[in-house]
N, C-alpha and C positions, 0 to 999 in steps of 0.2 A: 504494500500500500504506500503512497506517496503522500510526505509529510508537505502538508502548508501549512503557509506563515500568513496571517492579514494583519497591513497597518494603515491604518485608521484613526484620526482622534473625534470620529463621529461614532455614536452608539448604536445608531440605527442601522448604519454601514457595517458594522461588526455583527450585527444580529442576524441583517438580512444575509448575507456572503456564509457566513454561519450555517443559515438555514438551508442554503442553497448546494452548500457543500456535502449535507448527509442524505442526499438521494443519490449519491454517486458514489459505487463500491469501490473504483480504486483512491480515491483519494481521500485523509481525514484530517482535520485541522490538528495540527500539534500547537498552537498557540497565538496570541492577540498581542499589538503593539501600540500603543496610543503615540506613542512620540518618537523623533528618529533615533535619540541613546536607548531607551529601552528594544526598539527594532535591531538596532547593534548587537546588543546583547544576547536577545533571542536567535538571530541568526547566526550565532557564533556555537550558541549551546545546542540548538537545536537540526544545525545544518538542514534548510527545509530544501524539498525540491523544487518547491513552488512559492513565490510571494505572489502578494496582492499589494503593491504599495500605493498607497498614496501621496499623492506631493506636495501639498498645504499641510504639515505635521512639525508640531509644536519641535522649538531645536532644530537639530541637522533636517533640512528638508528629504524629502524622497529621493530623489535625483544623489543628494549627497552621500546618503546612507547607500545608494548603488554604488555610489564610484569610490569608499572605503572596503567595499566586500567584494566586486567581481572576481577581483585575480585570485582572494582568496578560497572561494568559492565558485568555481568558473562553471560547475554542472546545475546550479541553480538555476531558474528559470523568474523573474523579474516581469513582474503586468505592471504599468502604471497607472493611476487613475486618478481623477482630477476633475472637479464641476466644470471647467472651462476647456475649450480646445484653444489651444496657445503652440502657435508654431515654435516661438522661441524656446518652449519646453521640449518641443520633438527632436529641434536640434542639438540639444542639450543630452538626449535619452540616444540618439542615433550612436553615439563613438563609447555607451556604457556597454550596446549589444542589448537593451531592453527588448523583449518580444514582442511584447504588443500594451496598445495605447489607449483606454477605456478612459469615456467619458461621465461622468455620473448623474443622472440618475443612470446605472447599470440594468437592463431589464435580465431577468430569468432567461432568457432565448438568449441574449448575448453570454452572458453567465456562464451558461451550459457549451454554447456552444467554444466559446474559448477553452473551455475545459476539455474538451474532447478534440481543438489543437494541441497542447498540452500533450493530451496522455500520446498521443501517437509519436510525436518526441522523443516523450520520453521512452516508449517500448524500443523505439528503432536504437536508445543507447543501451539499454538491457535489461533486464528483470528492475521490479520496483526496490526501490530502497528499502532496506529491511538491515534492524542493528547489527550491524558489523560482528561476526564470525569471531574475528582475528582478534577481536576484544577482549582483555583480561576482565575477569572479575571487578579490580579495582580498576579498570578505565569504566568498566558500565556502571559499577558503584557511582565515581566520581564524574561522570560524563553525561548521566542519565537519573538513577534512581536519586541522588541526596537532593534535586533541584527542588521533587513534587514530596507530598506528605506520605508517607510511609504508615504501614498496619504495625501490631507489636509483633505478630509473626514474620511480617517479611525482614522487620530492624532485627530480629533475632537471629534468622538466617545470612544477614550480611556479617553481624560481629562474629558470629561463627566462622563463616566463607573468609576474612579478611582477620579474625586473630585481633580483631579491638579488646581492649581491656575493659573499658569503662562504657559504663548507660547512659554518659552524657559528652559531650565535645561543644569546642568552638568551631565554623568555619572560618577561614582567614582566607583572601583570593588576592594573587597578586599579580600582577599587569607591568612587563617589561619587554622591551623590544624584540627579545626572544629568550620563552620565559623558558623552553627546553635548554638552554643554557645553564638557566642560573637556577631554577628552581630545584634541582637536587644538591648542590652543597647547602642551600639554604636549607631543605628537609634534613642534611645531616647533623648541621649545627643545631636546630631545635631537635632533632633527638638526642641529644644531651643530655636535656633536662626533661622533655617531652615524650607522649606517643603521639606519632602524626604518620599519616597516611598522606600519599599527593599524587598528583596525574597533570602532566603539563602537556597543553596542546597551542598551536599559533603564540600569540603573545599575551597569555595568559594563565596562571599558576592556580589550580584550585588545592587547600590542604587542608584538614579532619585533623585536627588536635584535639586528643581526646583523654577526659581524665575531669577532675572535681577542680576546674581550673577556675582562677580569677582574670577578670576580661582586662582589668587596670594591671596586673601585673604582666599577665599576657601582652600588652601592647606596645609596653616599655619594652621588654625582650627584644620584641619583633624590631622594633625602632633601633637597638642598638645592633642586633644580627644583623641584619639590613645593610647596614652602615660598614658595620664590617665582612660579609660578604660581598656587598659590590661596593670597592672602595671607591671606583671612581662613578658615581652615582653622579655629580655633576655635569659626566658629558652625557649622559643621555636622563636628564632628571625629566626632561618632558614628555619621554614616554614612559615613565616609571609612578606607579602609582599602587597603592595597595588598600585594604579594606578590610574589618573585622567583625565580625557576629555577636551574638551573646550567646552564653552557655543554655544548651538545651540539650532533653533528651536525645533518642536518637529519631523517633518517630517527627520530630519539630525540628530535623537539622534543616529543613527547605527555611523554613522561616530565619535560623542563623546566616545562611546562604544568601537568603534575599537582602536581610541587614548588611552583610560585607560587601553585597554590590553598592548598596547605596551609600554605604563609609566609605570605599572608593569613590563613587563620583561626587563626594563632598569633597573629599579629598583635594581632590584633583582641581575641581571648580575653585576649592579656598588657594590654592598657588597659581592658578591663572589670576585669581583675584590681587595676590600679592605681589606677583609679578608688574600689575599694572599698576599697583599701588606704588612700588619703588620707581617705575620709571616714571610717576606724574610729580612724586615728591623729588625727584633727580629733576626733571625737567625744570620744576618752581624755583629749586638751589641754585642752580646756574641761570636760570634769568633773573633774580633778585641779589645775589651774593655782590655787595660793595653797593647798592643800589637801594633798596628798602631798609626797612629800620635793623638793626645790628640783630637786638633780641629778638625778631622775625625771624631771621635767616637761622640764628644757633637754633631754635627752637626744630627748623626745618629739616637741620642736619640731624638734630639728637631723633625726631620722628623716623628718618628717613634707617639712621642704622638700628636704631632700637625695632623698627620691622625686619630689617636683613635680619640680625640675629638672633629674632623669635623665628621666623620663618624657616631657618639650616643651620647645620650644626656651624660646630665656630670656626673652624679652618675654612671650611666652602664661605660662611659671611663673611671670613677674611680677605678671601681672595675674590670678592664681589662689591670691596668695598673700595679695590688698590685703582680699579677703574675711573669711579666716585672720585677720587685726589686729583688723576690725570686727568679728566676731563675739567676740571676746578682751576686745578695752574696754569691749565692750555688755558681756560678761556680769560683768566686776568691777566698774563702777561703771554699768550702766545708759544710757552715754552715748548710743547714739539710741534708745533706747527712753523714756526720762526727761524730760520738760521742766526739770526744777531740778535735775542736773546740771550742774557744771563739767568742761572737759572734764580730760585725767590732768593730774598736774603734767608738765611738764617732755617731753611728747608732743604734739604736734602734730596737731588732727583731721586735718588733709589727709594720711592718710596716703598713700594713692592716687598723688596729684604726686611725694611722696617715694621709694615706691619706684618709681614708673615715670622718674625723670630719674636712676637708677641706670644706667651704663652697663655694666660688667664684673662675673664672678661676685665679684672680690675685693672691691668696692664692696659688693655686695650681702650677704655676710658678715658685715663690717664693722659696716654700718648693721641687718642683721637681728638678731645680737647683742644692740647697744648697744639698742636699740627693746625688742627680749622681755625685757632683764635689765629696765629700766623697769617693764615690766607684770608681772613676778614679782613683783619687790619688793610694789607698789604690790598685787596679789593677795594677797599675803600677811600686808599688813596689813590691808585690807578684808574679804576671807572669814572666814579662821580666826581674826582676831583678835574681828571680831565676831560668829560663829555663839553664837546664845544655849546655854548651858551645858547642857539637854537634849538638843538636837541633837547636840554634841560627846558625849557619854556616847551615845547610843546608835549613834556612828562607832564607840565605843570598843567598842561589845556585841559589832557586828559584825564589827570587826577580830580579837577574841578567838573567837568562838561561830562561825565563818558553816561551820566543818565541820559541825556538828550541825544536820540535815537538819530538826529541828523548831523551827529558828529561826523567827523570826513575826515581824510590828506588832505584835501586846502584847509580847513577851518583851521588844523592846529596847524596846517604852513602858513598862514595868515597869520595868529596869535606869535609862532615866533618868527616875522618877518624874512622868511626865504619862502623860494619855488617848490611847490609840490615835489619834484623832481631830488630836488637835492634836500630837503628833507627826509624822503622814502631812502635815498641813500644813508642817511645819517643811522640810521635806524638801521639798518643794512651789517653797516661797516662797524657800528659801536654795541650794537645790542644783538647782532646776530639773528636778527629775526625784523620782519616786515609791521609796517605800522599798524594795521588790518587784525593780525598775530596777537601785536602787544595789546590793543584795544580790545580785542574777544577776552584774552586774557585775565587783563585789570578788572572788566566786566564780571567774568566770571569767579573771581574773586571775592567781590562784593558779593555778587550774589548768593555763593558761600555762607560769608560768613553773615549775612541777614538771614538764610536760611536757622542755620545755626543762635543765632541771637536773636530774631525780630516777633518771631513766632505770626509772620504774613503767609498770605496763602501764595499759592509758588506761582500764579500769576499776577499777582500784585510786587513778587518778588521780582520776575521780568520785566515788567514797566518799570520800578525801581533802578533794573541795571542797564536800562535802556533801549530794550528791545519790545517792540509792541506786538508782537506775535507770540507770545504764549509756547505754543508749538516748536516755533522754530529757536528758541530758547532753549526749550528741552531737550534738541536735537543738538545744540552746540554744547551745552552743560555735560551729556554724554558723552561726547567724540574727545573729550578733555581731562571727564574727571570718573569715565567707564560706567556710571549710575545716572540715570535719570534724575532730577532734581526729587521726585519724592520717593524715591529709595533712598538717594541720601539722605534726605531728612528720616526717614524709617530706622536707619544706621546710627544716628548719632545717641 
């Protein structure tokens, strides 16, 4: 019989497709997908031979979640479907190898009759898929049976068949670029202290640690193993992501299971989060350092590392911070961009050696401090002291005017008596970024911190920062600071 997959984030779609699929003996549904990461998912555990996908789905669209699984799965068979007929989708589905292209409402008569393209397909590549032969025990255990709810006779039969010790375990799943790799010395280092069982397929690790465990201690473990089983976890930390269960029976491991997928994709989601959190506080650093008020800027720096080094351990936020300096020195005195440059006074190019023969956080304080007060100062005389006197007058335009939504390039080339032209340059050459740029910026600044302070509604906070469009405010507020204005207010 041949497994399908439907995804769907309509119910009624789910229902009917559903219905329509149990009048037909060779095919049975193996499972439902509302959004494109859970379709991920299921078509990885499930290997189906047939999807139903839809392309309007919550996350990775349709389309996207084809073009992460074909190569992986090249014998699956892929339907699109979609309320709308949209060329620009067809062309998009043509180079995935989609088979065919349903529009919705689906009738029964098309339904059926796709399905009976399908199976003739499929006969011509060979008998119906059916679980694999060549399967251990412990791949169908871990491959199949711990996903759904188990009887107390069949969980009886597996600790038997497989030699578990205990009536109860964690699942823990873990997600690396190739988890047949790594995930057996990681299963040897937790048998250690553990019993664990594992089955590693594509780039994903599932392991049954089992025993009267505690999930907080358990987690610590994993976090330090980890670390030192793949020691260099920073060249590939972006596909590297893991996930943990709570302790249950054996008949309730599907539910441990389904909790570690979803602590993985927390996971994961919280370091893309911070990820972009470091580079908007690195961006803010370097456009305000020597420029805005002193206590601004240290404040920005202490936010900016005190997130690296909650984020990875201390050696990785060490060397993610040497960047942070270089990019800091270059931009106040030019020094590796520059051939006649000296390097700062009283700084040492090697920053690099310095901070990495830091050993403790309280070293690391210490010396991060003393090193950014250096380059404040030294910023402070260099930028602001020498921005030529136009440029400061039209800081001053924008600091005063940036409510007034018909601010411009002439207005503040006017206020400081030069050409539009050569003031867009000024801004260029001394601040690294376009007038346009710094005005979104300052804007969005404000708008921030009235967010944060005013307790206004986030369209009255818009007018406030000078945009009369609502909308289109919340479209700039994201592309800058990755949250919608009332998520971030939801966050603070």
């Amino acid at each position: 019989m041949y497994r399908v997959l439907i995804v769907d984030d309509e119910e009624p779609v789910l229902d009917s497709y559903e219905f329509m699929l149990k009048g037909d003996a060779d095919f049975s549904l193996a499972g439902k997908a509302r959004t494109g990461f859970e379709a991920l998912k299921l078509i990885h555990e499930l290997e189906p031979d047939l999807v139903f996908m839809d392309i309007n789905i919550p996350g990775l669209d349709g389309l996207e979640v084809i073009a992460d699984v074909n190569k992986k799965f090249p014998n699956s068979i892929f339907i699109l479907s979609t309320a709308y007929e949209r060329f620009d989708l067809a062309q998009r589905a043509i180079p995935l190898g989609v088979f065919a292209y349903l529009v919705k409402p689906v009738s029964r008569k098309t339904f059926l009759s796709t399905l009976d393209t399908v199976r003739e397909v499929l006969k011509d590549r060979g008998a119906p898929a059916a679980e694999p032969e060549a399967q251990t025990p412990l791949q169908r255990f871990m491959r199949r049976i711990i996903r759904k709810e188990m009887g107390e006779d069949e969980w009886e039969t597996v600790r038997e068949e497989l030699e578990i010790p205990s009536d109860k375990g964690i699942v823990f799943i873990l997600e690396t670029g190739d988890a047949e790799k790594y995930c057996a010395p990681l299963a040897e280092r937790l048998s250690y202290k553990y019993h664990c069982v594992h089955d590693a397929m594509l780039n994903r690790g599932l392991f049954l640690i089992s025993g009267e465990i505690s999930r907080d201690d358990l987690e610590e473990q994993l976090a330090r193993i980890i670390a030192g089983t793949l020691p260099d976890t920073g060249a590939f930390s972006g596909s590297l992501a893991w996930g943990l269960g709570s302790l249950r029976r054996g008949p309730e491991l599907y539910l441990s299971c389904g909790e570690a997928l979803r602590d993985l994709e927390n996971r994961r989601r919280q370091s893309g989060d911070a990820q972009n959190r470091e580079r908007r506080r690195l961006i803010d650093l370097r456009r305000k350092i020597g420029i805005a008020d002193p206590d601004e800027v240290r404040k920005l720096f202490t936010f900016l590392w005190r997130d690296i080094f909650s984020a990875h351990e201390f050696n990785l936020a060490k060397a993610k911070m040497i960047p942070v300096f270089a990019f800091l020195m270059d931009d106040i005195s030019g020094y590796y961009s520059k051939n006649d440059e000296a390097p700062l006074p009283d700084i040492s190019p090697d920053i690099a050696a310095e901070i990495m023969a830091l050993k403790e956080s309280a070293a690391w304080e210490d010396w991060a401090a003393q090193t950014f007060e250096k380059l404040l100062t030294e910023a402070a005389l260099r930028r602001s002291g020498n921005f030529p006197l136009p440029l400061v007058k039209a800081i001053d335009c924008i600091r005063e005017h940036y409510a007034d939504p018909s601010l411009q390039l002439n207005t503040a080339a006017e206020a400081a008596q030069v050409t539009p032209a050569y003031l867009s340059r000024l801004f260029s050459d001394q601040l690294k970024t376009s007038f346009v740029d710094y005005l979104t910026a300052f804007r969005v600044e404000r708008a921030e911190k009235l967010i944060r302070e005013s307790g206004m509604s986030i369209k009255e906070i818009a007018f406030a920062a000078g945009y009369q469009d609502p909308n289109y405010f919340s479209k700039i507020f994201r592309k800058l600071r990755g949250l919608s204005p009332s998520e971030f207010a939801e966050r603070i």
